[in-house]
C-alpha positions in Angstrom: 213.4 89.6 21.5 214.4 88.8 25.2 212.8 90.6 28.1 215.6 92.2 30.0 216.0 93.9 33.5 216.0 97.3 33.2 217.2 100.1 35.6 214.3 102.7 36.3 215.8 106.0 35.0 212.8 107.5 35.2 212.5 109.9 38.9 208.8 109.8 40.9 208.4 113.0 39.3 207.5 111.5 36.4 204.1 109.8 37.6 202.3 112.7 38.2 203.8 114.1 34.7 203.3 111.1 33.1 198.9 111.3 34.5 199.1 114.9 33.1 200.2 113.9 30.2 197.6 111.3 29.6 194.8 114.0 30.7 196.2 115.5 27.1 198.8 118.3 28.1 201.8 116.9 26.0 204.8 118.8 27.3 206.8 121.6 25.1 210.5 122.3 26.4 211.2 125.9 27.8 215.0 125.8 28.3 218.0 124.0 28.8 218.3 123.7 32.2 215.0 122.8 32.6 215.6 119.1 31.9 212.3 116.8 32.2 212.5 113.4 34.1 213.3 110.7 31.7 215.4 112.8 29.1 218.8 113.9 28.7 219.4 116.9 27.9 221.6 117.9 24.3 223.2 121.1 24.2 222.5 122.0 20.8 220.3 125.0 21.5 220.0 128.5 23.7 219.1 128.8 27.0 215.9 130.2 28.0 213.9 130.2 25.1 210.1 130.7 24.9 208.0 127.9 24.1 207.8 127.6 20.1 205.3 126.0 17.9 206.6 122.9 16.8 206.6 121.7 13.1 207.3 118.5 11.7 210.7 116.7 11.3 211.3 115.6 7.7 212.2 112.0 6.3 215.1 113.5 4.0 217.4 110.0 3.9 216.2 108.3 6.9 215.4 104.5 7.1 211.4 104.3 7.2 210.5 101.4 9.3 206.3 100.4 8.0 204.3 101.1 5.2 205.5 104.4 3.7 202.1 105.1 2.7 200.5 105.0 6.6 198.5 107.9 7.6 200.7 109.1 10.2 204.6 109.1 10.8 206.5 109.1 13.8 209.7 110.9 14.4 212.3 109.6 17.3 215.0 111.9 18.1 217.5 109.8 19.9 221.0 108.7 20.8 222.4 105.6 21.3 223.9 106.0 24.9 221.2 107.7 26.4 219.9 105.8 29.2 216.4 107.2 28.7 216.5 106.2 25.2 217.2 102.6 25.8 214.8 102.8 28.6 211.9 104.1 25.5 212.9 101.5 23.5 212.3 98.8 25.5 209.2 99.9 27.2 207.6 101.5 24.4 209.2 101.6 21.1 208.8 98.0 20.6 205.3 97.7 21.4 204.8 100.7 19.2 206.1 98.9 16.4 204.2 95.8 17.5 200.5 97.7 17.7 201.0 100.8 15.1 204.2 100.1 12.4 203.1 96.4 11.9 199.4 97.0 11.6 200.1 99.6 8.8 198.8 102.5 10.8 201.9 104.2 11.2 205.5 104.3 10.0 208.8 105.1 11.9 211.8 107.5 11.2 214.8 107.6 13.3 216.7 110.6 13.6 220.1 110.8 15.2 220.3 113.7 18.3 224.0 112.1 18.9 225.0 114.5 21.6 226.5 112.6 24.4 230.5 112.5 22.6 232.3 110.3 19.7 230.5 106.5 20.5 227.5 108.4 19.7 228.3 109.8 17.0 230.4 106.2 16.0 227.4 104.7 16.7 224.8 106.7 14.5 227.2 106.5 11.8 227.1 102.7 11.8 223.3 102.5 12.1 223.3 104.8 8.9 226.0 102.7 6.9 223.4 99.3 7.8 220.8 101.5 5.8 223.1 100.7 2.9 222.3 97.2 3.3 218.6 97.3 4.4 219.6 96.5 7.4 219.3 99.6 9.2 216.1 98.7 11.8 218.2 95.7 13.1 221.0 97.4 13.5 219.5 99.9 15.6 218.1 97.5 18.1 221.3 95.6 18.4 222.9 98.9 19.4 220.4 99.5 22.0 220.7 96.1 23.1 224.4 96.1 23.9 224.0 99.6 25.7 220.7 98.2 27.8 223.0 95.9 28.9 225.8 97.7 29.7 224.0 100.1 31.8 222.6 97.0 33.9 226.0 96.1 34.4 228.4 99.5 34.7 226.0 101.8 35.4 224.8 105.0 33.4 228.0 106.4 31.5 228.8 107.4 28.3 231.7 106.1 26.3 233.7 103.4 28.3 234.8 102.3 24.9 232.2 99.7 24.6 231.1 101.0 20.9 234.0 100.3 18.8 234.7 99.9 15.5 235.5 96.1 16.7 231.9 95.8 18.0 230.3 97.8 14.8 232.0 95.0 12.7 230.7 92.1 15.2 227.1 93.8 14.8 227.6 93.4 11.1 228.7 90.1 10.9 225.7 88.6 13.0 223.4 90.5 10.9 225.2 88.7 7.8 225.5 91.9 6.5 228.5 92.5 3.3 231.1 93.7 6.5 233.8 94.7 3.8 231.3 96.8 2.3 230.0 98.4 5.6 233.8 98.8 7.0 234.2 100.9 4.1 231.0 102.7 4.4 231.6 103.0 8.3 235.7 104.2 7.7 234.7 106.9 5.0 232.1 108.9 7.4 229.7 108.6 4.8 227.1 109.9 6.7 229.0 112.4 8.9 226.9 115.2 7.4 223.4 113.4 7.5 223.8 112.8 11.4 225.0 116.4 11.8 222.1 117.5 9.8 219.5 115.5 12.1 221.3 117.6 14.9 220.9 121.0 13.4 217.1 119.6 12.7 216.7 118.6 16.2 217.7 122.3 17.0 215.8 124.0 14.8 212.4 122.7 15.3 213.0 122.5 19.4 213.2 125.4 21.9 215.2 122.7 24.2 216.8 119.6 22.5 216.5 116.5 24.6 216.7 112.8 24.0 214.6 110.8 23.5 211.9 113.4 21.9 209.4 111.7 20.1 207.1 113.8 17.7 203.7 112.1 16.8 201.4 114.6 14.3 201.1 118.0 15.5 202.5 116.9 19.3 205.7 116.3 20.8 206.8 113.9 23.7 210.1 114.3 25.7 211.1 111.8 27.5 210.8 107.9 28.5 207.3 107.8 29.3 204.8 104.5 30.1 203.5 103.3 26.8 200.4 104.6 27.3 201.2 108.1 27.0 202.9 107.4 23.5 199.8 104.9 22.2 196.9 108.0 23.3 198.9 110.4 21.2 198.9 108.4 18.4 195.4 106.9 18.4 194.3 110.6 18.7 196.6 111.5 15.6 194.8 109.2 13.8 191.8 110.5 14.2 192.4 113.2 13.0 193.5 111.6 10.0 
């Protein structure tokens, strides 16, 4: 995959949380409005709630990306548009995959926090139909892709009508994926309810829903931090495995 230029979304702030973070105080949300550099904020909870102990997400239907049967799973709660996210996947999703998901040591479920108006939402329902075809994993980095590079060249903002059902079919074609079949998947809403369910989820097991939230074992991460933040949470997972 091409290295690309990518914006820093990321404030100064973020250093010094980011050096906490490694020192092993992974952050836990305590409100809405208290929105942590390098996430964007979902409104999908209540303001001002107390920090809660946070449980696991579950698979239910999602696309597992790795050997199902790896000791530890990792949850990404995430949407499409969100600057942040892209700026995670770039910087550390894909070199998670690379050291922990293709090594066996982990596997990967993505859940959709589509909170930022209807291209999410358009575009977490296309991601879901590719699951149909296996071809879910690509699909979701194609979509990140075309919004990494849409940010480098209109700036941060959510649905400029760049995610279309025109580009959904595109996405599909160059994955040589059945389009007919995903069209149909994609027109029906098939998965309008699982993606409002990953929501409600999201909500649920958060006292502040923000994207991208990452939750590795008993811990949860908010926000586009360096890579090593995300690789000392999981090697210390594992050993507790």
């Amino acid at each position: 995959m091409e290295n690309q230029e990518k914006r820093d979304y990321v404030v100064p702030a973020t250093i010094l949380v980011a050096a906490a973070l490694i020192a092993g105080a992974l952050i836990y949300s305590t409100g809405l409005k208290n929105t942590k550099p390098g996430t964007q904020t979902a409104d999908v909870g209540q303001n001002n709630q107390p920090a809660q102990q946070i449980t696991s997400p579950q698979i239910d239907g999602a696309a597992v990306l790795g050997d199902q049967k790896a000791p530890l799973t990792i949850f990404i709660f995430s949407d499409y548009q969100c600057p942040y996210c892209g700026k995670f996947y770039t910087e550390s999703e894909l070199l998670i995959r690379k050291n922990y998901v293709d090594t066996g040591k982990v596997n990967m479920v993505y859940k959709n926090l589509a909170f930022l108006g209807p291209e999410s939402v358009s575009a977490a329902n296309a991601a879901e139909c590719a699951k149909d075809q296996a071809k879910f994993w690509n699909y979701h980095d194609a979509l990140y892709n075309i919004e990494i590079k849409e940010s480098q060249t209109k700036g941060n903002s959510e649905n400029t009508g760049n995610l279309t059902r025109d580009t959904f079919k595109q996405i599909a074609t160059d994955l040589k994926m059945n389009v007919n079949d995903f069209l149909a998947c994609y027109d029906s809403q098939k998965y309008a309810a699982e993606i409002q369910n990953d929501i409600q989820e999201a909500n649920t097991l958060l006292p502040q829903a923000s994207t991208p939230t990452i939750f590795i074992g008993d811990k949860v991460i908010q926000g586009a931090y360096p890579y090593d933040v995300f690789s000392q949470a999981i090697d210390t997972a594992l050993n507790k495995k």
